[in-house]
C-alpha positions in Angstrom: 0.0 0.0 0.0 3.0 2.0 0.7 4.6 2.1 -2.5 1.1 2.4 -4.8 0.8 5.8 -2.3 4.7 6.9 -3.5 3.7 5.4 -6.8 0.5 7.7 -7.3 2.0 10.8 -5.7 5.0 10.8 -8.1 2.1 9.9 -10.8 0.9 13.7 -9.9 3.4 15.7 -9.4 4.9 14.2 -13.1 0.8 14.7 -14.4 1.1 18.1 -13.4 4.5 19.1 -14.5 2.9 17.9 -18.1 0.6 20.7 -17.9 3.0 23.2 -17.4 1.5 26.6 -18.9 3.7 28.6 -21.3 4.6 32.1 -19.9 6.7 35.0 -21.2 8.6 38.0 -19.8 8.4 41.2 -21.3 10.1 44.7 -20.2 7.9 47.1 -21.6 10.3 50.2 -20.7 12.5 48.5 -22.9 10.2 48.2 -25.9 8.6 51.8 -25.8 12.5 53.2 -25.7 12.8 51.6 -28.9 10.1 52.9 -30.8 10.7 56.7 -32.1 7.1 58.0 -31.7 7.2 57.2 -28.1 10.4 58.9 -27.6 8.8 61.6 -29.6 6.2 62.1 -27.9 8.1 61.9 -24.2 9.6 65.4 -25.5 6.7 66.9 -26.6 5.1 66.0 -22.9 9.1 67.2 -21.4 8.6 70.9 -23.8 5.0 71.0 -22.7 6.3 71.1 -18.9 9.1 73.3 -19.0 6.9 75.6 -20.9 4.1 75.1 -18.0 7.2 75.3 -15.6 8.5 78.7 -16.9 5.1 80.1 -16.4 4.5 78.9 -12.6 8.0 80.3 -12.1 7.4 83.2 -13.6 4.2 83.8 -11.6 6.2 82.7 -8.3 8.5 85.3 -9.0 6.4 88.2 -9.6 4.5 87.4 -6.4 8.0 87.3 -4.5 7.9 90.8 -5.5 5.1 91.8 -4.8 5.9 90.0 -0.7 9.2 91.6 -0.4 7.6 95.1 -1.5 5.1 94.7 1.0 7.4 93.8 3.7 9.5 96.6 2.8 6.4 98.9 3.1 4.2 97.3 5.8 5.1 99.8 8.7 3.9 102.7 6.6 0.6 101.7 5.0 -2.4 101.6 6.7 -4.8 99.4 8.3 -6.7 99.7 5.2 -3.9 99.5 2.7 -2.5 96.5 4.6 -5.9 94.5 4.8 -5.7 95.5 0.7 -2.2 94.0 0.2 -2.7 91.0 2.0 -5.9 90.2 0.5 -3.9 90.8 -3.2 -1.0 88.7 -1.7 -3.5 86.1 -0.8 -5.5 86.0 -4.5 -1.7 85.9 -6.4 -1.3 83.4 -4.3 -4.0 81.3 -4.6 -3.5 81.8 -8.6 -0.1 80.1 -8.7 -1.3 77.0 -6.8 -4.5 76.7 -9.0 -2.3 77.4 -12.3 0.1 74.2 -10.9 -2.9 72.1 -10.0 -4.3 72.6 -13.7 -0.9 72.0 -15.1 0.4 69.5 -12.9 -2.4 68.3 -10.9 -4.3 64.9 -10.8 -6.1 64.7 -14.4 -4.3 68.4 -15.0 -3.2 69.6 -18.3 0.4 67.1 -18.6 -2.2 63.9 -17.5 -4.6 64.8 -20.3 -1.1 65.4 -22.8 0.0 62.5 -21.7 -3.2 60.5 -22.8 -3.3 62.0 -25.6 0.2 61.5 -26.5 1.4 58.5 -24.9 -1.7 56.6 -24.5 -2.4 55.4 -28.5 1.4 53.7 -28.7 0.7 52.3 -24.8 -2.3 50.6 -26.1 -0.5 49.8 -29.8 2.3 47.4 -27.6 -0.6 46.0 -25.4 -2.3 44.3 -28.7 0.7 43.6 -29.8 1.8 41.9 -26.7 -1.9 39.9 -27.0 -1.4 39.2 -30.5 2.4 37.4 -29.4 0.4 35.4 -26.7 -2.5 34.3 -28.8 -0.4 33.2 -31.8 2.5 31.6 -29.6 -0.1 30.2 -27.3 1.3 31.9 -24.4 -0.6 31.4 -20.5 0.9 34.1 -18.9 3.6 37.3 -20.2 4.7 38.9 -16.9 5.6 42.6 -17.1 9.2 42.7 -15.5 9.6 46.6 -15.9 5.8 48.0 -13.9 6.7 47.2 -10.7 5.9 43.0 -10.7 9.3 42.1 -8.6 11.1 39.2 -10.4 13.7 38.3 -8.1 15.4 35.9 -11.2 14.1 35.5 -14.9 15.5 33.6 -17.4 17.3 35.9 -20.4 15.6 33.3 -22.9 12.1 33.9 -21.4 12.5 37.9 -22.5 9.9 38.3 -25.7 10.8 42.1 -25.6 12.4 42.1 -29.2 9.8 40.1 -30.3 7.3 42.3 -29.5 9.4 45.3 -31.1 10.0 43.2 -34.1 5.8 42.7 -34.2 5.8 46.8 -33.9 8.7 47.5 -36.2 7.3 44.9 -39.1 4.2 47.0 -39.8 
């Protein structure tokens, strides 16, 4: 009875190394630094931001100024100058943080160009990352460059070029 229990467990573990699946691992940092219109469009979103930068900056600065002035001249204005000034220093204020949540905010002005932009060629390596699986019959493709930690992965599992070749070949 002993060895028909050893004899079936070894039966099982062999059954289900038989049914392995077939899985792939893919770097998709790797393949969207390959294809030009994604590096393209990552300096169109870097031009957009220094542009939206240079304005928040600029809007910093002037309200600096406008700060140190008052400073400089707070012991000579009135009570009703002052309250005036402070209220203006508050609005300015409030205007640069608004302008750099639209620009840089959640769903802001760079997260819609970045949709926009990026989005199209994200979605063009996803179907052709589901076009690789279907055709080589494929279980599972792992994403080793979002944040799935693979502590070891075999170089000969990598189907990185293989999805830049599908990309490339159109």
């Amino acid at each position: 009875m002993k060895k028909f229990t050893t004899l079936l467990s070894l039966m099982l573990i062999f059954g289900l190394f038989a049914q392995a699946q077939r899985y792939a691992i893919i770097d998709t940092r790797y393949i969207l630094s390959k294809l030009p219109e994604y590096t393209d469009a990552q300096k169109k979103l870097d031009g957009f931001s220094l542009q939206w930068q240079k304005e928040i900056d600029d809007k910093q600065a002037a309200l600096d100024l406008l700060y140190r002035n008052y400073e400089a001249e707070k012991v000579m204005l009135s009570e009703e100058l002052l309250k005036k000034r402070e209220d203006d220093l508050f609005n300015k204020e409030k205007e640069v943080r608004d302008l750099q949540k639209k620009r840089f905010g959640f769903e802001g002005d760079l997260f819609k160009k970045r949709q926009e932009l990026v989005k199209p060629i994200q979605d063009k390596v996803y179907n052709a990352v589901q076009k690789l699986a279907v055709t080589r019959q494929y279980d599972l493709i792992l994403d080793k460059s979002e944040g799935i930690t693979v502590i070891f992965a075999d170089p000969k599992l990598d189907r990185s070029d293989d999805v830049l070749k599908e990309l490339t070949s159109k």
